[in-house]
C-alpha positions as CSV (number, residue, x, y, z in Angstrom):
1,X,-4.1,16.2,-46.4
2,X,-3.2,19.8,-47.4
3,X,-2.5,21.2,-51.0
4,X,1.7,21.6,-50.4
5,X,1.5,17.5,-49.1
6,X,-0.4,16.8,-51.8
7,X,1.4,18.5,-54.6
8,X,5.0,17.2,-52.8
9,X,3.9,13.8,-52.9
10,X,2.7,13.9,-57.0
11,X,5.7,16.1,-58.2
12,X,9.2,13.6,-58.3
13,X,11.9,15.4,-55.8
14,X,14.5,17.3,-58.3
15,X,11.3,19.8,-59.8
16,X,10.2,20.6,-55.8
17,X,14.2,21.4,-55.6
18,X,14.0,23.3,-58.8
19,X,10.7,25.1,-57.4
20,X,12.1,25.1,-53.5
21,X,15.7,26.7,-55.4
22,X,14.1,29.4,-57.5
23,X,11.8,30.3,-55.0
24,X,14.5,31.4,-52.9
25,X,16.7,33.1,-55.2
26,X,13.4,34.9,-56.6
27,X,13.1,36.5,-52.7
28,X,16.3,37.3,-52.8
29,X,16.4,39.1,-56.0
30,X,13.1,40.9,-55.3
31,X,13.7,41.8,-51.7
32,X,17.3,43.5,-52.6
33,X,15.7,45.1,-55.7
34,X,12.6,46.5,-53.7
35,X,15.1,47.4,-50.4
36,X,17.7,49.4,-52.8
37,X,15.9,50.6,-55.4
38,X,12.4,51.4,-54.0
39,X,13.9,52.1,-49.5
40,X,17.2,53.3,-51.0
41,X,18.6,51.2,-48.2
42,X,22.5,50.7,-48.8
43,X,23.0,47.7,-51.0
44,X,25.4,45.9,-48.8
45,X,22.7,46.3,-45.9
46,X,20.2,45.3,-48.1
47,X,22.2,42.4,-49.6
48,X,22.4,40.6,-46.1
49,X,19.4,41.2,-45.2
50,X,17.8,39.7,-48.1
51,X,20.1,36.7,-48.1
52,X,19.0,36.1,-44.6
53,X,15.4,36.1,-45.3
54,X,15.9,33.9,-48.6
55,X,17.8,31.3,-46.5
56,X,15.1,31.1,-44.2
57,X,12.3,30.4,-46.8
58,X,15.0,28.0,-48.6
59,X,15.0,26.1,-45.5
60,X,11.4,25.9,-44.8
61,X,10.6,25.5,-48.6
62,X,13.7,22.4,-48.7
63,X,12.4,20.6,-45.2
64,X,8.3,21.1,-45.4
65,X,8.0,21.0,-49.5
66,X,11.3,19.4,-51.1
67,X,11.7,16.3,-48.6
68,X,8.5,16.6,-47.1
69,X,9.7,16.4,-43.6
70,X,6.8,18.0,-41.1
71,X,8.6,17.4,-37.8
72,X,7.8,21.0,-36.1
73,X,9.2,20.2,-32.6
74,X,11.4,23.3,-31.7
75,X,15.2,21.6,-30.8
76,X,14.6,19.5,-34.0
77,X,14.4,22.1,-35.9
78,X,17.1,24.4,-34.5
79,X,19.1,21.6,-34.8
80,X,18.5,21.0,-38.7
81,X,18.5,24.7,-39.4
82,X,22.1,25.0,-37.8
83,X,23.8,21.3,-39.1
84,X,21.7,22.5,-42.7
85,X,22.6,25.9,-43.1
C-alpha cells in the first residue's frame, strides 16, 4: 500500500478535505503570485490560468486523497471531472 493510501485511510475525511482544500488554494495563490509578480504575465491571464491548474490538482487531490477513489480508467474519469467540476 502506498504512503497517500495509507495516510487517507488513518486521517478521518473532513482534515484530507481541509488538506485537499488548502492545497489547492495554496497553488493558486502561488502560481498567480509567481506568474504576475516574477513573468509579469497580465493578472487576468494569469488569474485563469492559475485557477485552471488549481482545479485540476483539487480534483485529483478530492478523488485519489480525500475519498480515496483510485478508479483511473479514462471515460470514468472524464466523466467525474466534468459532472464534478
Amino acid at each position: 500500500m502506498g504512503h497517500i493510501k495509507k495516510l487517507a485511510v488513518r486521517l478521518p475525511r473532513p482534515l484530507r478535505y481541509l488538506i485537499s482544500g488548502g492545497t489547492a488554494a495554496l497553488v493558486n495563490f502561488s502560481l498567480l503570485a509567481l506568474l504576475v509578480e516574477v513573468l509579469g504575465l497580465w493578472y487576468l491571464a494569469a488569474s485563469v490560468f492559475a485557477f485552471a491548474i488549481a482545479l485540476l490538482v483539487s480534483f485529483t487531490l478530492q478523488k485519489f486523497f480525500t475519498f480515496a477513489d483510485h478508479t483511473r480508467a479514462q471515460n470514468v474519469l472524464a466523466r467525474q471531472f466534468s459532472l464534478y467540476t
